[in-house]
N, C-alpha and C positions, 0 to 999 in steps of 0.2 A: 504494500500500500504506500501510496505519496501522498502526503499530506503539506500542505503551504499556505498563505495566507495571504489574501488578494484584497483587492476594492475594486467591486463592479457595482459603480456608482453613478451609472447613468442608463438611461434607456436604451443606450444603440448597444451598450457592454452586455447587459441581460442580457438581449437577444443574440449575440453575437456567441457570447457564454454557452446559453442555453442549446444552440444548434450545435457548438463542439461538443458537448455533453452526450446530445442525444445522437451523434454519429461514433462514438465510443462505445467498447463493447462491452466493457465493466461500467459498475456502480460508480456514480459520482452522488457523493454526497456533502452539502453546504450545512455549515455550524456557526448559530449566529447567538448571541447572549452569552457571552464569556464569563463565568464563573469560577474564582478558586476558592476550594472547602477544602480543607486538611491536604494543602499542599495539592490536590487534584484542580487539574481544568476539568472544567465541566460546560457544556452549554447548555442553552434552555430550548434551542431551536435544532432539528434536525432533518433538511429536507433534501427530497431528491432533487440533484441538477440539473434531471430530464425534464421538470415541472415547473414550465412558466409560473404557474399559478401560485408555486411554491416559492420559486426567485422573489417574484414582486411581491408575496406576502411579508418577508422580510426589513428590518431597516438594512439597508446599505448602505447608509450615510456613512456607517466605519467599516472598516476590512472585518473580514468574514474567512472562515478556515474551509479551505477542501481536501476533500480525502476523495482521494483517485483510486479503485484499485484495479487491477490487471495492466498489462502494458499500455504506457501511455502513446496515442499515436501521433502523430506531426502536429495535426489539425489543433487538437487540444493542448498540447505543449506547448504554440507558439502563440494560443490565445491565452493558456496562464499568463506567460511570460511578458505580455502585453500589460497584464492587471497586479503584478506583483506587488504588493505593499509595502 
């Protein structure tokens, strides 16, 4: 699994995000509400990256954590790379 920490903090990034996501063949998952309790992060939000509906529910006004897992391919890599925080 890849996990990194972005900001897709605008409307063309979502969409832009969201179609790398859902042309990946593993799970992409977005962690929003950062919590530490006894030394753990924790978030409060856990959605899939395939799910418009689940991006835009989000604040994204601050960076946001993704966990990638299976091999990451060009598409999605270079649209991280693009959002990195």
């Amino acid at each position: 699994m890849i996990e990194t920490i972005v900001l897709i903090d605008t409307m063309e990034k979502i969409k832009k995000f969201n179609v790398a996501c859902q042309h990946h063949m593993g799970d992409v998952t977005v962690c929003s509400g950062r919590n530490i309790a006894d030394g753990k992060e924790l978030y409060k939000y856990r959605i899939d990256g395939k799910s418009i509906l689940g991006l835009y529910s989000l604040d994204l006004s601050t960076p946001v954590k993704v966990e990638i897992e299976g091999d990451i391919d060009e598409e999605l890599k270079s649209v991280i790379n693009e959002m990195i925080a």
